[in-house]
PDB file of N, CA, C and O in Angstrom:
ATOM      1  N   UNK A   1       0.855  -1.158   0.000  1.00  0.00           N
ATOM      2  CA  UNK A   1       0.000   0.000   0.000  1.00  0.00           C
ATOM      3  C   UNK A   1       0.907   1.229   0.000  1.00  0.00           C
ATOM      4  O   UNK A   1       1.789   1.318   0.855  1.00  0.00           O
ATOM      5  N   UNK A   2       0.714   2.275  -1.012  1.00  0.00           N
ATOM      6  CA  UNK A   2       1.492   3.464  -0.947  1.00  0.00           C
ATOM      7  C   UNK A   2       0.967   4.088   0.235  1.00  0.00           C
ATOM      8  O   UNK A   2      -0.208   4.042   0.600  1.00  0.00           O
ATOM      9  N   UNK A   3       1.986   4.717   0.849  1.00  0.00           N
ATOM     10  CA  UNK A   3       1.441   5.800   1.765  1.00  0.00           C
ATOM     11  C   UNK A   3       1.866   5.057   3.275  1.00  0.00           C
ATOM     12  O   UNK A   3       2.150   3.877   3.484  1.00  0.00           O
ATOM     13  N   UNK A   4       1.783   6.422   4.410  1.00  0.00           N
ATOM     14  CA  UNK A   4       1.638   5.425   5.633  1.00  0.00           C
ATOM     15  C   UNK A   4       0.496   5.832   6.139  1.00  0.00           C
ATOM     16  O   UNK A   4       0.386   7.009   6.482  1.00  0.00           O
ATOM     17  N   UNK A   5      -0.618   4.888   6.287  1.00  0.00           N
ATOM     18  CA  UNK A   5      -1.539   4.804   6.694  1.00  0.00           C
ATOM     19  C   UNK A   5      -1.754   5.271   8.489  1.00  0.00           C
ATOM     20  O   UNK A   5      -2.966   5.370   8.680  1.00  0.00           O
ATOM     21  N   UNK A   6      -1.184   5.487   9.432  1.00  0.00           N
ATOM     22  CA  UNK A   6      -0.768   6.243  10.338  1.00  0.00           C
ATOM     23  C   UNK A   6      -1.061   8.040  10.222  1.00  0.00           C
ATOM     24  O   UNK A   6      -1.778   8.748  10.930  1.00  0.00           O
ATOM     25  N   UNK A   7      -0.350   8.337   9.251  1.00  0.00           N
ATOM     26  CA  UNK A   7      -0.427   9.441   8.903  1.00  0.00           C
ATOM     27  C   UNK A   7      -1.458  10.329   8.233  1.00  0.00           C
ATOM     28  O   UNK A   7      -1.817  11.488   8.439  1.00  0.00           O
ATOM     29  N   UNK A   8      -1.945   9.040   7.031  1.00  0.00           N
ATOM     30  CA  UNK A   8      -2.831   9.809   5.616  1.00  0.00           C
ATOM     31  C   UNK A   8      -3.791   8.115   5.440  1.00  0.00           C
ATOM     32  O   UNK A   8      -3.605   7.174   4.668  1.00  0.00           O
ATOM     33  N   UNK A   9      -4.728   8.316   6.445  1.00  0.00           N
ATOM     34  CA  UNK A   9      -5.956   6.887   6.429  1.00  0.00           C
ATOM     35  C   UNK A   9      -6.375   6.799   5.274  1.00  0.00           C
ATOM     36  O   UNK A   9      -6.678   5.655   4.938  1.00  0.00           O
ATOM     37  N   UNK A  10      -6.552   7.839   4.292  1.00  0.00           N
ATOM     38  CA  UNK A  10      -6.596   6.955   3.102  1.00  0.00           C
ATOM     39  C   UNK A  10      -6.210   6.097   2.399  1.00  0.00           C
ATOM     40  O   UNK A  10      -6.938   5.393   1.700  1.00  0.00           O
ATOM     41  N   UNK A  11      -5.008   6.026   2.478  1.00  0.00           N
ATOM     42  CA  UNK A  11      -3.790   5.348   2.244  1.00  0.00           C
ATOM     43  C   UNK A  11      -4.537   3.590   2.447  1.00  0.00           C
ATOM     44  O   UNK A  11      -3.834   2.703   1.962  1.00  0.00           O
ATOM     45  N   UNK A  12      -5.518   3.251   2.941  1.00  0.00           N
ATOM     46  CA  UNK A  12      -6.203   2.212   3.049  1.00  0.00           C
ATOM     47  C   UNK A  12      -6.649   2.058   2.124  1.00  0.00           C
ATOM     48  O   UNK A  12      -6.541   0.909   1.696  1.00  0.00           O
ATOM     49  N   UNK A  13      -7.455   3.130   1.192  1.00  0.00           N
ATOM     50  CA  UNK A  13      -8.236   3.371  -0.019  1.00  0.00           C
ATOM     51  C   UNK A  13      -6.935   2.466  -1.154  1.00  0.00           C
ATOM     52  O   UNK A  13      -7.477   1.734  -1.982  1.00  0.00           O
ATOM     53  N   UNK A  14      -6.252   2.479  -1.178  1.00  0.00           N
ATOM     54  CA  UNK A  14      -5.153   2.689  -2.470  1.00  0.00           C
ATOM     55  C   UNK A  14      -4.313   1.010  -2.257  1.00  0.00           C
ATOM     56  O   UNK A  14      -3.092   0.892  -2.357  1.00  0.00           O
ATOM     57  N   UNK A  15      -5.114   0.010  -2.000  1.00  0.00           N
ATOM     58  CA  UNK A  15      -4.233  -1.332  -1.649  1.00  0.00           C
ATOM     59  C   UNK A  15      -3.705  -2.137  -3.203  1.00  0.00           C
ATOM     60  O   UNK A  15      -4.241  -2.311  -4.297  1.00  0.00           O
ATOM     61  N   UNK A  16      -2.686  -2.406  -2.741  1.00  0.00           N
ATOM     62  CA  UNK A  16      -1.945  -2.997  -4.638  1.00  0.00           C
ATOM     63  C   UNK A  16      -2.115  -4.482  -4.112  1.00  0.00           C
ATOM     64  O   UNK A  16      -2.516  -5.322  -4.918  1.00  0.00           O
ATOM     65  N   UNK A  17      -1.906  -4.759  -3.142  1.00  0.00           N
ATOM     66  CA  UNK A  17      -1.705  -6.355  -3.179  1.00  0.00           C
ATOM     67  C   UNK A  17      -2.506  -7.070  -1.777  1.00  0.00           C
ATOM     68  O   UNK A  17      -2.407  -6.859  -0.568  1.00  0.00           O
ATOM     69  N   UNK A  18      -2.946  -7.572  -2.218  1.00  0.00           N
ATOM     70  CA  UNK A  18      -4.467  -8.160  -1.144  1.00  0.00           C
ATOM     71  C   UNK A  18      -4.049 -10.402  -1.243  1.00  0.00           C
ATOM     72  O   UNK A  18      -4.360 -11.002  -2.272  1.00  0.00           O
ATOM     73  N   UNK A  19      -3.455 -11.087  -0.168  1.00  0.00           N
ATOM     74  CA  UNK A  19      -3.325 -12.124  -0.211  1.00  0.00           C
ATOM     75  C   UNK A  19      -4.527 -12.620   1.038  1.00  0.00           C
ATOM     76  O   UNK A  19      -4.571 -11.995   2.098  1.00  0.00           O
ATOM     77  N   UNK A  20      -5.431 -13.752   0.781  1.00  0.00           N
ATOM     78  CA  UNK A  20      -6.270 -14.135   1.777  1.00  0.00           C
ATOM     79  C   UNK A  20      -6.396 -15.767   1.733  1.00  0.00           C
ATOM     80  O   UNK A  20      -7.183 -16.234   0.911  1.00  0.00           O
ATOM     81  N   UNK A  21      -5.871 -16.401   2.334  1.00  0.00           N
ATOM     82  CA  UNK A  21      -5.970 -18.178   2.512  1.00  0.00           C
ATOM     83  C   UNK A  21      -4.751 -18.314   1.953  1.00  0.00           C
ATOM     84  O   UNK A  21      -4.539 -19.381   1.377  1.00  0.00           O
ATOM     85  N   UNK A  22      -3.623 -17.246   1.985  1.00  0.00           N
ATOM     86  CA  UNK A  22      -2.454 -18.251   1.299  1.00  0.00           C
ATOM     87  C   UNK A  22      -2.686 -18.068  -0.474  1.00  0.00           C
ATOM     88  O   UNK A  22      -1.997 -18.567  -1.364  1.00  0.00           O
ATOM     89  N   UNK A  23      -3.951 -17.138  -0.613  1.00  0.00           N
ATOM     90  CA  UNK A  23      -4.692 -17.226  -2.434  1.00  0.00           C
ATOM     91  C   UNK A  23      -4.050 -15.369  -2.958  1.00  0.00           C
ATOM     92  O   UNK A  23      -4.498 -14.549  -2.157  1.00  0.00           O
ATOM     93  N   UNK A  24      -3.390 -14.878  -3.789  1.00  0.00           N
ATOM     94  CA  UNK A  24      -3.751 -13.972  -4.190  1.00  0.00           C
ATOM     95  C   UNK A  24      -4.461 -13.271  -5.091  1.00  0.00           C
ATOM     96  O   UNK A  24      -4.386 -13.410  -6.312  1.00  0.00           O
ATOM     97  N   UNK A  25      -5.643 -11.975  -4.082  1.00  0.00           N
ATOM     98  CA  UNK A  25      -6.813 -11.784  -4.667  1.00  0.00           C
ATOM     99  C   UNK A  25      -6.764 -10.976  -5.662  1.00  0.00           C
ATOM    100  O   UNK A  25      -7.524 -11.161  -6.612  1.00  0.00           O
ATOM    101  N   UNK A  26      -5.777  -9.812  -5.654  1.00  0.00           N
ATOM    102  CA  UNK A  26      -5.528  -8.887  -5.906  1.00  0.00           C
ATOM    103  C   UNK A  26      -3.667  -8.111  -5.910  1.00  0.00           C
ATOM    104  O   UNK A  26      -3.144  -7.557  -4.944  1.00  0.00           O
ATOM    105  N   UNK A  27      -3.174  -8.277  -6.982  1.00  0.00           N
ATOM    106  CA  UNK A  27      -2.227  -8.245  -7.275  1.00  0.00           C
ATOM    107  C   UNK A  27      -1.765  -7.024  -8.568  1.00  0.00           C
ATOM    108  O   UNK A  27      -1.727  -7.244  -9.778  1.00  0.00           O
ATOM    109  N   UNK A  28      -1.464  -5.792  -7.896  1.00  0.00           N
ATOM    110  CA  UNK A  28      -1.374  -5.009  -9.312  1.00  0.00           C
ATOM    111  C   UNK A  28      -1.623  -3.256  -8.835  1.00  0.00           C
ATOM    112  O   UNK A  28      -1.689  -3.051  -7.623  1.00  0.00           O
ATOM    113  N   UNK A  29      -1.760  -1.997  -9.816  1.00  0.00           N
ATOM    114  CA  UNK A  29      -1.575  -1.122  -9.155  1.00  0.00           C
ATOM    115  C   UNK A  29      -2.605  -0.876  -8.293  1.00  0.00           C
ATOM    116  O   UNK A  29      -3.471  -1.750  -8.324  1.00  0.00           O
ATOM    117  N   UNK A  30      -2.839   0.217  -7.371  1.00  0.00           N
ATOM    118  CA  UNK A  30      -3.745   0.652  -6.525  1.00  0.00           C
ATOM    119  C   UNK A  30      -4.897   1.286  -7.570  1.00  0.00           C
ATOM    120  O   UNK A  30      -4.586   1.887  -8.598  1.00  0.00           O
ATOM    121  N   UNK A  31      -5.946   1.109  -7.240  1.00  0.00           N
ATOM    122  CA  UNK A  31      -6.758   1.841  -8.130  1.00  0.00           C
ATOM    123  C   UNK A  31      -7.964   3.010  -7.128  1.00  0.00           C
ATOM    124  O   UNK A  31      -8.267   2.968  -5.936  1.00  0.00           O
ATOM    125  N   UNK A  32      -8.340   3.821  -8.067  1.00  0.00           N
ATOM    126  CA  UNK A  32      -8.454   5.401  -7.790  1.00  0.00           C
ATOM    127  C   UNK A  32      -9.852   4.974  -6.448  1.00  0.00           C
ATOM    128  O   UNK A  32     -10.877   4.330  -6.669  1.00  0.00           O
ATOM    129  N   UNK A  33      -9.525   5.433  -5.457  1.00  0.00           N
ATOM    130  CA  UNK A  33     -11.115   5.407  -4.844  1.00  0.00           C
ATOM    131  C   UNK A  33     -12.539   6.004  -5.418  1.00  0.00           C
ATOM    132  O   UNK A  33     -12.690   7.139  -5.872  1.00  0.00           O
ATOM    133  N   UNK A  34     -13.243   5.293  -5.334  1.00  0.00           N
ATOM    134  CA  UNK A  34     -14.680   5.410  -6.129  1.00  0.00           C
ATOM    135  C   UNK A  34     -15.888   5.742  -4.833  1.00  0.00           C
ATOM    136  O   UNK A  34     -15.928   5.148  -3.756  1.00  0.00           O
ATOM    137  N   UNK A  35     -16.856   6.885  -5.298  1.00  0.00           N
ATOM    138  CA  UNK A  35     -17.661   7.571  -4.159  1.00  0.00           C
ATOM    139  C   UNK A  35     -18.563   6.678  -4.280  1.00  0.00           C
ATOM    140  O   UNK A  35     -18.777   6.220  -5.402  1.00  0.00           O
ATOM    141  N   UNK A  36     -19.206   6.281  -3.306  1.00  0.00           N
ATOM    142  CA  UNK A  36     -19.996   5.438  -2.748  1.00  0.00           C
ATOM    143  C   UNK A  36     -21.303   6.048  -3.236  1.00  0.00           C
ATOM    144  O   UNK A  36     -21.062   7.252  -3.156  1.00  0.00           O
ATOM    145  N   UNK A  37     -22.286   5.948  -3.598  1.00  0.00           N
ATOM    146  CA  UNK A  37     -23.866   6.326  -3.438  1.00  0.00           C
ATOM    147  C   UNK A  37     -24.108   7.131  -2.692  1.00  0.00           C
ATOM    148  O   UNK A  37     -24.291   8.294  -3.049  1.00  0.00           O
ATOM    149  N   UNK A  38     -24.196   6.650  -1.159  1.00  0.00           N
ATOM    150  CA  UNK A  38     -24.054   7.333  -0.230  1.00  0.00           C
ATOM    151  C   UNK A  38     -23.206   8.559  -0.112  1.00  0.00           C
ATOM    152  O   UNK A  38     -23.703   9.616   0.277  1.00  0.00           O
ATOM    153  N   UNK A  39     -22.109   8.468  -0.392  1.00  0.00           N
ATOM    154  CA  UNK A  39     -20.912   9.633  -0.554  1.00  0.00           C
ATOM    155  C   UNK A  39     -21.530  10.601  -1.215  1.00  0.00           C
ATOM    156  O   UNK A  39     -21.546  11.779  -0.856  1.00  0.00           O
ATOM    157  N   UNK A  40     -22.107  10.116  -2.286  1.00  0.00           N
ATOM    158  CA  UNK A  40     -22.440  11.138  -3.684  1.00  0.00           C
ATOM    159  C   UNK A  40     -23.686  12.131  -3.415  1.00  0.00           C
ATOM    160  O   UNK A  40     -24.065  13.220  -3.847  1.00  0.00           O
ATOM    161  N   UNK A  41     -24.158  11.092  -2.386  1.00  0.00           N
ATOM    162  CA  UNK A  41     -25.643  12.398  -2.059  1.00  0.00           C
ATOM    163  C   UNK A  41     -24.954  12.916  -1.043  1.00  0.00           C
ATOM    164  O   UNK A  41     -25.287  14.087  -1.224  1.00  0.00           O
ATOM    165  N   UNK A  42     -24.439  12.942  -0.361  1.00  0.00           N
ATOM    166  CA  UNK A  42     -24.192  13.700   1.011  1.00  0.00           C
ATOM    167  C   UNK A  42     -23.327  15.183   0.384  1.00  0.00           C
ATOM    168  O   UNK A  42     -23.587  16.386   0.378  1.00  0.00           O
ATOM    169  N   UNK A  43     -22.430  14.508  -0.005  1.00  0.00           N
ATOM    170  CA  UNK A  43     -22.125  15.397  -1.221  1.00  0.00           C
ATOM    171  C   UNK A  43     -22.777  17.090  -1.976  1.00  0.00           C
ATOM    172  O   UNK A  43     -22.350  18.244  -2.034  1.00  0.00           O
ATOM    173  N   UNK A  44     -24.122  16.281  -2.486  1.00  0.00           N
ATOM    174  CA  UNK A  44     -24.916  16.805  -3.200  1.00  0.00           C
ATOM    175  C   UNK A  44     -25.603  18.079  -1.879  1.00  0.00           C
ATOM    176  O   UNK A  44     -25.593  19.303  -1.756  1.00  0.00           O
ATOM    177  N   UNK A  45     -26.081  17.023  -1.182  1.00  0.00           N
ATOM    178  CA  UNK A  45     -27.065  17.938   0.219  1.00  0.00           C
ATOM    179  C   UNK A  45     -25.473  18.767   0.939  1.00  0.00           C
ATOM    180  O   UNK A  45     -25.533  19.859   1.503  1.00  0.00           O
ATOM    181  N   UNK A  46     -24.954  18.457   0.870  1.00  0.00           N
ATOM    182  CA  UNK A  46     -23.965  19.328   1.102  1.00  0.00           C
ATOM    183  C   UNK A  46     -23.498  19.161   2.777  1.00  0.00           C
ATOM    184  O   UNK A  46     -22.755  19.915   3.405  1.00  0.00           O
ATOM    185  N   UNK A  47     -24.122  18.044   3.218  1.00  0.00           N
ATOM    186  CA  UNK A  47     -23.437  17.632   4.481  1.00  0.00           C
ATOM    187  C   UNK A  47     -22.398  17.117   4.890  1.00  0.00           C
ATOM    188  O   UNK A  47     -21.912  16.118   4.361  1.00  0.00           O
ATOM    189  N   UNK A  48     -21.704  17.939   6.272  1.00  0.00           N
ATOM    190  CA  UNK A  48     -20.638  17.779   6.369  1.00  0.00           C
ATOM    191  C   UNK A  48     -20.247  17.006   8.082  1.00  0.00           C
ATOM    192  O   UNK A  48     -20.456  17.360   9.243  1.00  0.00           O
ATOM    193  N   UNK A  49     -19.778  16.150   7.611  1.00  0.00           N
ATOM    194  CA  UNK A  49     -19.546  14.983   8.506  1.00  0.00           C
ATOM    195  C   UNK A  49     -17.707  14.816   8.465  1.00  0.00           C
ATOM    196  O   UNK A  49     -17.153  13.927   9.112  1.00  0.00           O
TER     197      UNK A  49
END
C-alpha cells in the first residue's frame, strides 16, 4: 500500500496487493477510490460529517 496509513488513512483506499488463505486476490496497481452512493448524495445535500 502506498502511503503510511498512520499518517494519511486513506492510504487504506489505495491497496496494490491483497493475499487471503495463502490465495492472491488482488495483485497489481492501486486503483483510484470510487464515491460510494451514499458519498455522492451527502455530497450533493452538502453535508458535512
Amino acid at each position: 500500500m502506498p502511503g503510511d496509513p498512520t499518517q494519511d488513512i486513506t492510504a487504506t483506499e489505495r491497496v496494490s496487493f491483497v493475499m487471503k488463505e495463502g490465495k492472491i486476490i488482488r495483485n497489481g496497481p492501486a486503483t483510484s477510490a470510487v464515491k460510494t452512493a451514499k458519498q455522492s448524495m451527502l455530497d450533493e445535500v452538502g453535508a458535512d460529517f
